[in-house]
Gaussian input, Z-matrix of N, CA and C with variables (Angstrom, degrees):
# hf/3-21g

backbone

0 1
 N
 C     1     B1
 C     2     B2     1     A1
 N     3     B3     2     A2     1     D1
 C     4     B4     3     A3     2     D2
 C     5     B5     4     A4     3     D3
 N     6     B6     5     A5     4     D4
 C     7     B7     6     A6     5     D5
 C     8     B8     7     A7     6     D6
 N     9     B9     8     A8     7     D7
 C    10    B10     9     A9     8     D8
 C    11    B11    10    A10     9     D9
 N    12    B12    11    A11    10    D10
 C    13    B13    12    A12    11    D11
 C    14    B14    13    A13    12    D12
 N    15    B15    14    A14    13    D13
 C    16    B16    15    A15    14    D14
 C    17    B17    16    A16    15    D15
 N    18    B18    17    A17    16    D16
 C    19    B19    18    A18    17    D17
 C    20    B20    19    A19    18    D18
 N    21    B21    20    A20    19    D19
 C    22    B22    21    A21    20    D20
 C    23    B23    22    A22    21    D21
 N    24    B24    23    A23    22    D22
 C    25    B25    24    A24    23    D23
 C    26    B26    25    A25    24    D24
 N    27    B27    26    A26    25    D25
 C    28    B28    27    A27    26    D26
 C    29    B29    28    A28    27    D27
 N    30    B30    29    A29    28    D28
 C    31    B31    30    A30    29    D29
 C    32    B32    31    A31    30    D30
 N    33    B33    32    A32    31    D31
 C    34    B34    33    A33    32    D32
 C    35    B35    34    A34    33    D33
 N    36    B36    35    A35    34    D34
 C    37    B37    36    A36    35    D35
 C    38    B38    37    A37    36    D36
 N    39    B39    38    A38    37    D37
 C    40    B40    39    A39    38    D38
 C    41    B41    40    A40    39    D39
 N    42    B42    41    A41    40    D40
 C    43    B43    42    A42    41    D41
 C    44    B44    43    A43    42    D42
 N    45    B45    44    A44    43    D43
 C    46    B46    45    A45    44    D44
 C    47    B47    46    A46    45    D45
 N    48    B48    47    A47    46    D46
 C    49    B49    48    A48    47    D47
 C    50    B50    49    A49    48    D48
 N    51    B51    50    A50    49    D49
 C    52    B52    51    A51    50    D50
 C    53    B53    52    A52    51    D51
 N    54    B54    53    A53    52    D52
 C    55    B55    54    A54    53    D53
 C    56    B56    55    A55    54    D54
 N    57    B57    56    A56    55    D55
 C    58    B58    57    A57    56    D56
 C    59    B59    58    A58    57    D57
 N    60    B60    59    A59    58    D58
 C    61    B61    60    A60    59    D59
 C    62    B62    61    A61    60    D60
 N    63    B63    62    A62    61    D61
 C    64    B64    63    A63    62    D62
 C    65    B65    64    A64    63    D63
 N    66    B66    65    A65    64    D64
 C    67    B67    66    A66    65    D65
 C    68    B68    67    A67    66    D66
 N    69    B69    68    A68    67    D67
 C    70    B70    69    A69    68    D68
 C    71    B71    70    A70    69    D69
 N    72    B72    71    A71    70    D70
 C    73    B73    72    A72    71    D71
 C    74    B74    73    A73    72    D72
 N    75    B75    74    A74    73    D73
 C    76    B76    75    A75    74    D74
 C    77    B77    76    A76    75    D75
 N    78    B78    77    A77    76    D76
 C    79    B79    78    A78    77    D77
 C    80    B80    79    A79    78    D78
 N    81    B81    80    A80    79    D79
 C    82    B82    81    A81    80    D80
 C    83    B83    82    A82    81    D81
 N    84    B84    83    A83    82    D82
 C    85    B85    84    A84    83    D83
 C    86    B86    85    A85    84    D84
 N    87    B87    86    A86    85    D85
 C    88    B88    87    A87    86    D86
 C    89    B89    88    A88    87    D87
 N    90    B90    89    A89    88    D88
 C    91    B91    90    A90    89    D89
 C    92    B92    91    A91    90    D90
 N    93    B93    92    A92    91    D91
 C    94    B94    93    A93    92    D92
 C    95    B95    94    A94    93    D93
 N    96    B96    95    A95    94    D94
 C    97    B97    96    A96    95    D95
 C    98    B98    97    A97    96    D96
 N    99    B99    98    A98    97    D97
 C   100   B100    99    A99    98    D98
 C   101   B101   100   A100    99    D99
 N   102   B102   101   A101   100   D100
 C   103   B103   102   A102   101   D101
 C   104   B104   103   A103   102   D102
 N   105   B105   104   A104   103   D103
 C   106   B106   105   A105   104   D104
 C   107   B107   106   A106   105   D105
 N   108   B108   107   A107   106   D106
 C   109   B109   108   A108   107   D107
 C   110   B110   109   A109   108   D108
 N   111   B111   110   A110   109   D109
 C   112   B112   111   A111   110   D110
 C   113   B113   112   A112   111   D111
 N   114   B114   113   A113   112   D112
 C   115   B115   114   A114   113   D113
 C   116   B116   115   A115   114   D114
 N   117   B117   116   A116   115   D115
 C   118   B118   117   A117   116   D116
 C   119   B119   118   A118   117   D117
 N   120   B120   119   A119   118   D118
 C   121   B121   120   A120   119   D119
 C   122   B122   121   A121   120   D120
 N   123   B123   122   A122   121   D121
 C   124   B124   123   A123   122   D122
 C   125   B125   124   A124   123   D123
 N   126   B126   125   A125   124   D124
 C   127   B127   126   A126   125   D125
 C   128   B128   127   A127   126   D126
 N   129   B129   128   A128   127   D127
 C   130   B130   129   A129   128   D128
 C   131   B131   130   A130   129   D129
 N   132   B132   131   A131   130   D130
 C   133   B133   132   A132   131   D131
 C   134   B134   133   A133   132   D132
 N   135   B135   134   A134   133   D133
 C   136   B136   135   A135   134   D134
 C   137   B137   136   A136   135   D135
 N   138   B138   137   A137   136   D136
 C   139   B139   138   A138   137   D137
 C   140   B140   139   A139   138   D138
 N   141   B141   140   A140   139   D139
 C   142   B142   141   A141   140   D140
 C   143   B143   142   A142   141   D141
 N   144   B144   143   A143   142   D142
 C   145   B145   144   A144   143   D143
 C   146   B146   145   A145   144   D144
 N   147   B147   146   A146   145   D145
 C   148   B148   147   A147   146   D146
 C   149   B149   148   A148   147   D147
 N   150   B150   149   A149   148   D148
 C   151   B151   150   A150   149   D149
 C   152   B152   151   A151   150   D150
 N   153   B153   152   A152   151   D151
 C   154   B154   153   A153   152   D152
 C   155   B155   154   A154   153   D153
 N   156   B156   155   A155   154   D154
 C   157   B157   156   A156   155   D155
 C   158   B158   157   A157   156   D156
 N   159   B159   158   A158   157   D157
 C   160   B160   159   A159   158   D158
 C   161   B161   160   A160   159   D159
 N   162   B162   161   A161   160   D160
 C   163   B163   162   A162   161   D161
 C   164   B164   163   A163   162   D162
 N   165   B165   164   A164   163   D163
 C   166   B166   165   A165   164   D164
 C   167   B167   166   A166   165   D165
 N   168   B168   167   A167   166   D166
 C   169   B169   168   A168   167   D167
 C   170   B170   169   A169   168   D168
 N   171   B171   170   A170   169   D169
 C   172   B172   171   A171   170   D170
 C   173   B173   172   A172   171   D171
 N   174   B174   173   A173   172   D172
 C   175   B175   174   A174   173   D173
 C   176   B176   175   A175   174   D174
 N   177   B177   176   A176   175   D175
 C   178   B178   177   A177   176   D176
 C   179   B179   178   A178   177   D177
 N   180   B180   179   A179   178   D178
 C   181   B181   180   A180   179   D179
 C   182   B182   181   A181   180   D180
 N   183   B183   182   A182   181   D181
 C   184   B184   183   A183   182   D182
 C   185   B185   184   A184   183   D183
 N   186   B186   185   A185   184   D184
 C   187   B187   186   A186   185   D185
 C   188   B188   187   A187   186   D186
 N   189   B189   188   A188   187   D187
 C   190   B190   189   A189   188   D188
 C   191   B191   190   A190   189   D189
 N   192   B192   191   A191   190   D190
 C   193   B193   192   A192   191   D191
 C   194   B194   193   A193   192   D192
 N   195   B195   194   A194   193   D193
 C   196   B196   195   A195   194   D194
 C   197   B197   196   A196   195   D195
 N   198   B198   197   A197   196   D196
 C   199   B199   198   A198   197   D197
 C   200   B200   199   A199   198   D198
 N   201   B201   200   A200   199   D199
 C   202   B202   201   A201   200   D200
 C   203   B203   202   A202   201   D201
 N   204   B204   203   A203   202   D202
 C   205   B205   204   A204   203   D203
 C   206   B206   205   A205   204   D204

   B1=1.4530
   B2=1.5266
   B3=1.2176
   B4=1.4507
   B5=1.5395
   B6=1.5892
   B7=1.1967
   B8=1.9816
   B9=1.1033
   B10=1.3865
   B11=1.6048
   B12=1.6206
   B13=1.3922
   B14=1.5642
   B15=1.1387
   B16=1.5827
   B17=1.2618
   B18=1.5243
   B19=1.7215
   B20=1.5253
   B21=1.6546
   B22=1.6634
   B23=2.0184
   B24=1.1780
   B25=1.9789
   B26=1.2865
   B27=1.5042
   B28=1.1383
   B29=1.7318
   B30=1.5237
   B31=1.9019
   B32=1.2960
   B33=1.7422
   B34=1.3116
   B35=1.7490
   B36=1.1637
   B37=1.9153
   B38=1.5096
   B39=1.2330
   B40=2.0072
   B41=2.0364
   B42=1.0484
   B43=1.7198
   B44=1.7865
   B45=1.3445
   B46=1.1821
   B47=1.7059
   B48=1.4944
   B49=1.3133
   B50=1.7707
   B51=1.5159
   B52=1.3861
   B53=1.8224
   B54=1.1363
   B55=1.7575
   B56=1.3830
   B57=1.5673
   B58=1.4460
   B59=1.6953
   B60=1.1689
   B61=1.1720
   B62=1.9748
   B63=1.1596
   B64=1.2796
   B65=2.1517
   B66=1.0135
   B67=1.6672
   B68=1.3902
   B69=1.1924
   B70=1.1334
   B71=1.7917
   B72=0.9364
   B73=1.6249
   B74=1.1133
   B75=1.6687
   B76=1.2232
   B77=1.8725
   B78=0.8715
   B79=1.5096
   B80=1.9920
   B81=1.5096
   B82=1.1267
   B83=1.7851
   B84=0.9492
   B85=1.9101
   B86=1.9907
   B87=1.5037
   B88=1.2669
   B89=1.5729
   B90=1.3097
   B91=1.3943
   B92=1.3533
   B93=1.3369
   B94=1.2634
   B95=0.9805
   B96=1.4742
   B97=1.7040
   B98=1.9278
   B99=2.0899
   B100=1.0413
   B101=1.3254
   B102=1.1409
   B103=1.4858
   B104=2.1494
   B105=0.9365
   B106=1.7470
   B107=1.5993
   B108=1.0507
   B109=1.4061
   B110=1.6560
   B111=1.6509
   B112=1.6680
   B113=1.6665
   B114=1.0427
   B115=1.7061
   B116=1.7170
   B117=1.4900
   B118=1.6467
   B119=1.8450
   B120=1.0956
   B121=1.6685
   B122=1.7022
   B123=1.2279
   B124=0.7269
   B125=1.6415
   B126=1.4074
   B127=1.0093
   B128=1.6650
   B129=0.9654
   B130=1.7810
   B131=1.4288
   B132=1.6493
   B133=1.3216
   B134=1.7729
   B135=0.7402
   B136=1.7625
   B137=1.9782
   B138=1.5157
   B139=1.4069
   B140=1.2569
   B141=1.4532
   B142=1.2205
   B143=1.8244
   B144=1.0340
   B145=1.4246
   B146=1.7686
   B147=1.4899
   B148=1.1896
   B149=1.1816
   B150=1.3877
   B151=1.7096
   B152=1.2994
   B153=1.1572
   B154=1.4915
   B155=1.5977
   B156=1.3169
   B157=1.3373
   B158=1.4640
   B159=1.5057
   B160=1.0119
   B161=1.5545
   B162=1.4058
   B163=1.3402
   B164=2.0408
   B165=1.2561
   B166=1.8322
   B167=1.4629
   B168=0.8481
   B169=1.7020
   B170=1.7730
   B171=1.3360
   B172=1.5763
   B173=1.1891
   B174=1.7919
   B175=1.3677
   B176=1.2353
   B177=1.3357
   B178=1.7059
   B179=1.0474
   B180=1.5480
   B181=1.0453
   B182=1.3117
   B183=1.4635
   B184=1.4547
   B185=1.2604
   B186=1.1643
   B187=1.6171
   B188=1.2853
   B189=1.4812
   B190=1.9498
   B191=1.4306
   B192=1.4492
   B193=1.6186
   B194=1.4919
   B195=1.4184
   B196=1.8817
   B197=1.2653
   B198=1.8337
   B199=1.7335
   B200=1.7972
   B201=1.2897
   B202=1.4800
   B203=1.5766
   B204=1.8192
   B205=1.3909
   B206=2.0593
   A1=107.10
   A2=122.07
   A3=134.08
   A4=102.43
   A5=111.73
   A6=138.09
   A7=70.05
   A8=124.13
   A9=132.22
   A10=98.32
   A11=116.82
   A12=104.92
   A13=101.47
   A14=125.67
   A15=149.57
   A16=106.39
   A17=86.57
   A18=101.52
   A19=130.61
   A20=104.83
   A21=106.85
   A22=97.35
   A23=103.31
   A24=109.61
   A25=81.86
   A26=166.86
   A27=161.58
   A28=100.73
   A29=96.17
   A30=92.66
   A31=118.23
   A32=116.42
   A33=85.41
   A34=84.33
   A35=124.37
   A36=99.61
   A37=108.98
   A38=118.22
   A39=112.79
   A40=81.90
   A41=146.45
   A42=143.93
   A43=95.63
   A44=122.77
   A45=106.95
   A46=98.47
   A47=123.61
   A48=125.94
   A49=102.76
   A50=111.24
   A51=112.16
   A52=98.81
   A53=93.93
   A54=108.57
   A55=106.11
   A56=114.20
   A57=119.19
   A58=94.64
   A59=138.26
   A60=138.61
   A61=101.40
   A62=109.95
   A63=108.66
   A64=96.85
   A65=93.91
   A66=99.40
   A67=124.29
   A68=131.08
   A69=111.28
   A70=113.19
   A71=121.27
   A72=132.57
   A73=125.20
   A74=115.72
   A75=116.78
   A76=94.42
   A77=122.39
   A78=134.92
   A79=96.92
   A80=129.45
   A81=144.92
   A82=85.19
   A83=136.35
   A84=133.95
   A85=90.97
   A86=105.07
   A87=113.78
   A88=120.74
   A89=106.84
   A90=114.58
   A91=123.57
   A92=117.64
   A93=129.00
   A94=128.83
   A95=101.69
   A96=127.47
   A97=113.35
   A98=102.88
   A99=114.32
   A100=130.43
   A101=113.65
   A102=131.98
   A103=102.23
   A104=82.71
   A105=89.18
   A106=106.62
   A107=126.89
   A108=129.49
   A109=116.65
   A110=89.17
   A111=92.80
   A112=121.58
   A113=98.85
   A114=125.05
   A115=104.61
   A116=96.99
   A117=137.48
   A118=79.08
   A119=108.14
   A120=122.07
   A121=107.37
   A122=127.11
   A123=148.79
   A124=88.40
   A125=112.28
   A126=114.27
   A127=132.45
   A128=124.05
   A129=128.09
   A130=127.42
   A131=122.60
   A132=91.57
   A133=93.41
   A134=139.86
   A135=123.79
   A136=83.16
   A137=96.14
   A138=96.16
   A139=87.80
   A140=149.27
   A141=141.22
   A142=111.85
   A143=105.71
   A144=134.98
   A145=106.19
   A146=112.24
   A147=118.32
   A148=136.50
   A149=109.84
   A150=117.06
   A151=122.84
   A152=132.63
   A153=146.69
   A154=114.06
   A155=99.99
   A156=107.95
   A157=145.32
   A158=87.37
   A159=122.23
   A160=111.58
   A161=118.22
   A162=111.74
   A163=102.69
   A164=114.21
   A165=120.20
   A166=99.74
   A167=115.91
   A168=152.99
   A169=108.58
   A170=101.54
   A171=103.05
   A172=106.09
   A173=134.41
   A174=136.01
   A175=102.35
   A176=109.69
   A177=103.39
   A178=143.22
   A179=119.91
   A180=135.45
   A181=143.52
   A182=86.78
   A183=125.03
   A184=121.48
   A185=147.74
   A186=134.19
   A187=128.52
   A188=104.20
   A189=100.12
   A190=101.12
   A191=119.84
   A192=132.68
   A193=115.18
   A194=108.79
   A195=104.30
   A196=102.58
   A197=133.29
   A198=122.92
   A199=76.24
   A200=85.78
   A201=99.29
   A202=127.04
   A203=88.82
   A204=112.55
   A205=85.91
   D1=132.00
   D2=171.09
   D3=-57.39
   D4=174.95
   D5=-140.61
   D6=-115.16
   D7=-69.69
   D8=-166.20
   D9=-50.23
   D10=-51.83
   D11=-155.94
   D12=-95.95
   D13=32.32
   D14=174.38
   D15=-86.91
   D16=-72.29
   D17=177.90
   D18=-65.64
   D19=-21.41
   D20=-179.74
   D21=-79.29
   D22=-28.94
   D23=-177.58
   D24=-87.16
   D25=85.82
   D26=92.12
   D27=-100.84
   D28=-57.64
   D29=-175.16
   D30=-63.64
   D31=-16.32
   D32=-167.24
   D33=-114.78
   D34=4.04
   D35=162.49
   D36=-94.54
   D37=3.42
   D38=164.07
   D39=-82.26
   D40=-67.90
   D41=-173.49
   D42=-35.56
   D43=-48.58
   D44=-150.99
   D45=-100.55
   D46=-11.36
   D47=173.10
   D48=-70.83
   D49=-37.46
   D50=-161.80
   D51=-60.42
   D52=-42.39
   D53=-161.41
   D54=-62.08
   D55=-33.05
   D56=-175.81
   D57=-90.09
   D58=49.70
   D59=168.06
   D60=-134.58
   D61=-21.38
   D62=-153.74
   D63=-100.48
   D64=134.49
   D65=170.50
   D66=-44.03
   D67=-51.26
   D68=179.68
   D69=-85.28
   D70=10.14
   D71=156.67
   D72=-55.57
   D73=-28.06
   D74=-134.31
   D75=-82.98
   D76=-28.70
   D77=-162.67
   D78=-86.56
   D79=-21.40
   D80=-137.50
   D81=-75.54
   D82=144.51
   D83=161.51
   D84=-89.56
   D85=139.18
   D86=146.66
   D87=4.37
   D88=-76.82
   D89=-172.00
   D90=-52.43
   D91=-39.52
   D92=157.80
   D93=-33.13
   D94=-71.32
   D95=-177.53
   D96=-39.53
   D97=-54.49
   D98=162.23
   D99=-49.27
   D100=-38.53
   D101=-172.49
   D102=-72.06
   D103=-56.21
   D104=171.47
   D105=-58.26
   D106=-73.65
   D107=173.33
   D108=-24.00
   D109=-46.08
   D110=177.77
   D111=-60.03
   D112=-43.14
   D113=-174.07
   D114=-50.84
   D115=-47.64
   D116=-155.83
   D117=-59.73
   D118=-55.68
   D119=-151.84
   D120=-99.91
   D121=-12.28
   D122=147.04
   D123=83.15
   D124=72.98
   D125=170.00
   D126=-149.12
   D127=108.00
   D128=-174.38
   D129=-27.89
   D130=136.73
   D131=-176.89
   D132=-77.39
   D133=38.10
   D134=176.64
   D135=-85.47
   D136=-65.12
   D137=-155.05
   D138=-56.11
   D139=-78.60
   D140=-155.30
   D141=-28.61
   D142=-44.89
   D143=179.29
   D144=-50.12
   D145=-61.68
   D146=156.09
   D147=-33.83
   D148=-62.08
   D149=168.75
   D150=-68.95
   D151=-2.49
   D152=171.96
   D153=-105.60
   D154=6.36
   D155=-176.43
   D156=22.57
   D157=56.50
   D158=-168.01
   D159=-134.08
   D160=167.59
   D161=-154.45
   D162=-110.16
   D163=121.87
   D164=155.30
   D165=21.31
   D166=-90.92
   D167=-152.86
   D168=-67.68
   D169=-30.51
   D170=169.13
   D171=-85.34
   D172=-46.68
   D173=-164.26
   D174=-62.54
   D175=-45.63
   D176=176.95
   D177=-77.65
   D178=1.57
   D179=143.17
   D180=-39.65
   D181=-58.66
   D182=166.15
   D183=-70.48
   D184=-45.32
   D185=117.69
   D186=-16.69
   D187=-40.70
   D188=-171.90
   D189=-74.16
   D190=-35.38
   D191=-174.04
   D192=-78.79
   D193=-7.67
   D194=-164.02
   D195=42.23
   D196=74.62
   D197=-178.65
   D198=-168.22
   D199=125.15
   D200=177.36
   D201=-134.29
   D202=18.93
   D203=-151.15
   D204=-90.61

């Protein structure tokens, strides 16, 4: 894992820990949470997708499914 895509999976699970602290979160699925974070950071799932090296089309899957397993 890169030094860059370390740090973008650090910023955005402190975004998605914060959210799972906050009340109206509480009902939120995963995907959401991520999805906000993304926005938060202003960043695509393509690129996210990229640095996980992994492909568009799988990440969004995996969002569309809430399954991250």
């Amino acid at each position: 894992m890169s030094l860059i895509t370390y740090l973008l999976f650090l910023f955005l699970l402190s975004d998605i820990t914060n959210l799972s602290y906050k009340k109206e979160s509480a009902n939120m699925s995963m995907s959401e949470k991520i999805r906000i974070a993304l926005v938060k950071r202003k960043i695509s799932v393509t690129e996210l997708a990229n640095n996980l090296n992994t492909s568009q089309s799988n990440l969004s899957n995996k969002l569309k499914r809430d399954n991250f397993s």
